[in-house]
N, C-alpha and C positions, 0 to 999 in steps of 0.2 A: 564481541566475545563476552558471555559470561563471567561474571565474576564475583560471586556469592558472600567471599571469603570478605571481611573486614579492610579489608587496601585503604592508604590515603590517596587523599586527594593526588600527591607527587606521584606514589604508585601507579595510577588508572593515567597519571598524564603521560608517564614513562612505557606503558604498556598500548596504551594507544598510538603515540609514535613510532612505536617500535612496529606495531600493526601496519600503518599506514606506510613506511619505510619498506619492510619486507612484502608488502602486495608491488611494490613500483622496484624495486632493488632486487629482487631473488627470486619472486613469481615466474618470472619471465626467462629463470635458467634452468628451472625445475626437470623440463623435459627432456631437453637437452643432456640434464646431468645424467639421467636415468636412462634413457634412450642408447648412449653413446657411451656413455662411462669415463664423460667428462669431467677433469677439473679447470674448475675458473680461477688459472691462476693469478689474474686479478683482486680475486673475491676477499681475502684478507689486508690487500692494502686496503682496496673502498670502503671496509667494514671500519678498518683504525683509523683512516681519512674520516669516516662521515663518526669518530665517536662511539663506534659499538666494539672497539677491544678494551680490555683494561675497566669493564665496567665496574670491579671493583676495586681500581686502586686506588690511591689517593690521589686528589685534584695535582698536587703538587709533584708529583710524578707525570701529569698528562691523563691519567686516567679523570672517571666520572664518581669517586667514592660512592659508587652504590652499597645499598645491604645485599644481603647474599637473595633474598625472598624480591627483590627489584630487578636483578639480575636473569632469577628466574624467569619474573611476565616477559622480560625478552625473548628469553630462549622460547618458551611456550609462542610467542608473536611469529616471530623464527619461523618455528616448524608449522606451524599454523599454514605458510602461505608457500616451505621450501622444507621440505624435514632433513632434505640431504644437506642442503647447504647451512643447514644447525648442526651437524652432524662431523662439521668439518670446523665452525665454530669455535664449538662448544669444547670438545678435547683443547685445544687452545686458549678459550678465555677459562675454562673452568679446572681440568683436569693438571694441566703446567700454569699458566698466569697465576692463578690465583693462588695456587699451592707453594708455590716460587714466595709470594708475596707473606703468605701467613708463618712460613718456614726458615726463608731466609734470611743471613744478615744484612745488614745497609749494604754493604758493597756489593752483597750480591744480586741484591735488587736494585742497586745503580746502575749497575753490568747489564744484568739481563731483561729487565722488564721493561725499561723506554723502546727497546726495539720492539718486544711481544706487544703494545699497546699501540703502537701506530700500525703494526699489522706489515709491516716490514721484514721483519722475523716471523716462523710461523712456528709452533710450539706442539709439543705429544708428552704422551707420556709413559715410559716404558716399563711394564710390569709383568704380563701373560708372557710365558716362554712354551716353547714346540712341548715341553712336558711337564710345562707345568701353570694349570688356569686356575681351577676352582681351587687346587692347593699352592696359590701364587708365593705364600711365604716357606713353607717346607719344602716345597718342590724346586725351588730356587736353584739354579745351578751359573748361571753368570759367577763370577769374579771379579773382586777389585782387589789390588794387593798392591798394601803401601811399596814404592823405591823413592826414595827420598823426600826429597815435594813433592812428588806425584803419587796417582795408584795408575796402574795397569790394570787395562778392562778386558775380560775376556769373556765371549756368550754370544747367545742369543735374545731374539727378542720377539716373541708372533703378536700376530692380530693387532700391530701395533695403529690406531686412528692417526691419519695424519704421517704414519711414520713416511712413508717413501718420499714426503714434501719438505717435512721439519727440520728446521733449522736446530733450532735447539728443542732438545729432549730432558725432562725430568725422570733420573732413569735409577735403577733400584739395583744391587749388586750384595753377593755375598761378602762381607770383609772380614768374617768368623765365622766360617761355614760348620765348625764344631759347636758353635751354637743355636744353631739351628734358625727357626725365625728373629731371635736376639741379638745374631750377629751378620743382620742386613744392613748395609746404610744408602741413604740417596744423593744421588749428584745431579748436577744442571751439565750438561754434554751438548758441545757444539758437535753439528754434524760435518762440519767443514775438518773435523780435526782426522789426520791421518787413521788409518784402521777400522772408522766405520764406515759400512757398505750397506746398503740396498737388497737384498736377494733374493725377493721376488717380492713384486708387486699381487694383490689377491686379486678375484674376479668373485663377485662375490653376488648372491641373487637379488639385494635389499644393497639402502645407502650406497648407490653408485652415485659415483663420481666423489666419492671421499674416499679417499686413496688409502687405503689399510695394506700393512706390506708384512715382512718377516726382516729384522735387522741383524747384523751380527757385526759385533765389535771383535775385534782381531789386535787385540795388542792395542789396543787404545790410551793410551798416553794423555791424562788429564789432571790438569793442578789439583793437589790436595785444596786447594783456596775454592777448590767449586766443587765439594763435598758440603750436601744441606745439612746443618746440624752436627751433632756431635757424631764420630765413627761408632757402629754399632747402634745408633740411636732411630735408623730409617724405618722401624715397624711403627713407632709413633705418628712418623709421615704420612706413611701409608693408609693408617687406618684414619685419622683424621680426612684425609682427603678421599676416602672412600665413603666413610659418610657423605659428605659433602657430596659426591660424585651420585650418589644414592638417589638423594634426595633431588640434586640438580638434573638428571635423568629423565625423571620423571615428566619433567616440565615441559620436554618436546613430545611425549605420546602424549599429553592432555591436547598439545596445538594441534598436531596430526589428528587424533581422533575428534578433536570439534570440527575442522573442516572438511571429515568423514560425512559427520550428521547434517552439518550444513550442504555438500553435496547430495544428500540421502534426499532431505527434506525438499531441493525443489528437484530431485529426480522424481519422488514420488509427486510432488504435484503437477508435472509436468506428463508425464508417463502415461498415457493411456490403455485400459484393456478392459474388453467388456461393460465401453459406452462410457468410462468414467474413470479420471484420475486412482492412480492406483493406492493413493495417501488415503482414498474413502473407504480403502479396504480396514475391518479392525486386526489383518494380523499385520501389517505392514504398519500400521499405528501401534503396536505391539514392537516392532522391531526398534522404532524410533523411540517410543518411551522409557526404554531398556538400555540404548545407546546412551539418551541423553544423564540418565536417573546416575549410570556407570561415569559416565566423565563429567559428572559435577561432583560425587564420592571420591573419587579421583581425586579431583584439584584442590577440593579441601584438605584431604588427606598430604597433600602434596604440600600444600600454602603452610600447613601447618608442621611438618618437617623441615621445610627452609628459615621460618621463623625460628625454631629451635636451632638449628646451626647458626643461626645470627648470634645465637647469646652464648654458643659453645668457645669455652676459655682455648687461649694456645696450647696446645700438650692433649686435649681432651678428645674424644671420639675413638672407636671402637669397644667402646664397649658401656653399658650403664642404658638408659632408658633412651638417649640418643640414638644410639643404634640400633634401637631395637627401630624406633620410628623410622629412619630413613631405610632400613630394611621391610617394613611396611608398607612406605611408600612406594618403591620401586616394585617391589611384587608385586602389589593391587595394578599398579599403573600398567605394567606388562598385562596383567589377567587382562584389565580391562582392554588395552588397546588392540589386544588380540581379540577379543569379543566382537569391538566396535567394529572394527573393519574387519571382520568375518561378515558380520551382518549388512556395512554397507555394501559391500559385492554383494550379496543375498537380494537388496532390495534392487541393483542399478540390472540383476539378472542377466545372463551372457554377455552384455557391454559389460559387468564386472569384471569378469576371464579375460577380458582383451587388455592387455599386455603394454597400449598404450593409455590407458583412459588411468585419469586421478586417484580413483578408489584403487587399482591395481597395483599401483606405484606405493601408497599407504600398506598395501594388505600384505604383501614381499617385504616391507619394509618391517612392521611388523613383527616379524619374526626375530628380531636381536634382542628386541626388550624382552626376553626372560632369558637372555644369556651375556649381557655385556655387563661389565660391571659385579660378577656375581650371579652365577646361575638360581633361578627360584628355587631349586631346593637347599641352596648353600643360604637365600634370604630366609628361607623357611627353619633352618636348623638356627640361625641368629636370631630372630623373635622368638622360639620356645624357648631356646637356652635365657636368653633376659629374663622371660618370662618367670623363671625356674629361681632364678637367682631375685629377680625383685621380691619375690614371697619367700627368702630364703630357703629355700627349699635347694639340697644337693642332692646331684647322681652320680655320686661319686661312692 
């Protein structure tokens, strides 16, 4: 794999195992996953067994103290050779682990993260509700309402990754609903606990066999002790680890779409028509040049978003020159992957359409990265807004 970007030595050795691990460990359930709309519920102890959960917690927890841009080349390795089974990862080590980790007190990261790290526990993170996506924080309607030590949870929960699996959830709740997004806060929720339920499992065209469901808490009954942070304080959670989520994102459409091009390149030398490989042609060398030029602007663009989260303070993200970048990264990276793998079905021609071949499983796949995480025009309105604001400039 390519790798353009200034990496250390540790980096390229961390991204190469991760390589050589996900072609022998995940390659091999790909089809399966997508074919059938299987989950490997294996697939997360082996991951915490062989050392790929917890990649950033600290040594002294079990984790691998990785940076957040180390973590990335895995997920990018990941998807490279399984995008589903990053997909199922990734919401776990990134979206709850790591959030759990930067947000929590010691005890709650005593509590909850030796299980999320061996892959034992399996982790989501609850925030899209049935009415409320692109406006996850005003559109808010869950409930959490202090009764003594506890709050009482009441909502829903859609398109949640991981939910119908997840053990524990990092989940987001109104607890000052007259303050609108200021009076959100987040909690760590065991799924074991009375009142939450399952209610439906999705069927979804992409990312099969990661189990995405709709959840609903019913009276949920949860210690005050496993509320993240201060009450009312969860939009700083949120937006922090939406960055993050932004920019970590990205890192499995760069994997997917190189092993787009890399499939392209020896279709096209392989491929015969009219006496001669079809790579001799120059619009099919046009297609490829396009692909490749898109997911190396890409990964730059990417490498250099997760490095900036590396040096981003606790409390920081959502908003200032960070956000704008990880809202650039993830847009590009959607444009792009939806390019790439338009074009590699273009070039592999009617075996592209067919439903079981690689490119096709990428190309359906595809379609989430400009709606997860932030639809591209919701990333679209966060870059000019920064934009507007870094040149002081108001529109108000």
């Amino acid at each position: 794999m390519m790798t353009p970007f200034s990496l250390t030595d540790e980096q390229r050795a961390i991204q190469d195992a991760a390589f050589r691990y996900a072609e022998a460990e995940l390659h091999p359930l790909f089809a399966r996953m997508d074919d059938e709309d299987w989950y490997p519920e294996h697939l997360m102890a082996k991951l915490g067994a062989d050392g790929y959960c917890g990649l950033t917690a600290p040594v002294d927890l079990g984790g691998a103290g990785m940076d957040l841009l180390s973590a990335g080349l895995v997920a990018e390795a990941f998807a490279y050779w399984n995008t589903n089974a990053s997909f199922i990862w990734g919401p776990h080590e990134n979206l709850c682990l790591n959030n759990i980790l930067r947000n929590g007190s010691p005890e709650q990261i005593a509590r909850f993260v030796p299980g999320l790290i061996s892959g034992q526990k399996v982790g989501a993170l609850g925030l899209t509700e049935p009415g409320a996506g692109s406006d996850a924080l005003g559109s808010m309607a869950t409930r959490a309402v202090r009764d003594g030590d506890d709050y009482v949870i009441t909502g829903r929960k859609m398109f949640i990754s991981n939910g119908p699996v997840a053990d524990v959830i990092l989940l987001y709740a109104k607890t000052a609903p007259d303050l609108g997004p200021k009076g959100i806060s987040a909690f760590v929720v065991e799924t074991d606990t009375p009142g939450f339920q399952v209610a439906q499992k999705l069927n979804k065209m992409g990312w099969r066999g990661c189990p995405t469901g709709e959840l609903v808490f019913d009276g949920m009954r949860v210690p005050a002790a496993n509320r993240l942070g201060a009450e009312n304080a969860g939009v700083g959670v949120v937006m922090s680890g939406l960055d993050i989520e932004r920019a970590f994102l990205c890192l499995p459409s760069i994997g997917a779409a190189q092993r787009c091009l890399d499939l392209s390149l020896d279709h096209a030398a392989l491929r015969r028509q009219f006496g001669r490989p079809i790579g001799s042609f120059q619009m099919i060398q046009s297609h490829l040049a396009e692909m490749a030029t898109l997911i190396e602007a890409a990964r730059l663009t990417a490498y250099g978003a997760l490095a900036a989260c590396d040096a981003m303070q606790h409390g920081e993200g959502g908003r200032g020159t960070i956000h704008r970048l990880c809202a650039q990264s993830v847009m590009f990276g959607a444009d792009m992957l939806a390019r790439v793998t338009d074009l590699a079905v273009q070039i592999h021609g009617g075996s592209g359409f067919i439903w079981e071949t690689e490119v096709n499983r990428h190309y359906r796949n595809a379609r989430i990265a400009s709606l997860g995480g932030g639809t591209t025009e919701v990333r679209k309105l966060i870059i000019a807004e920064e934009l507007f604001r870094e040149r002081g400039l108001s529109l108000r």
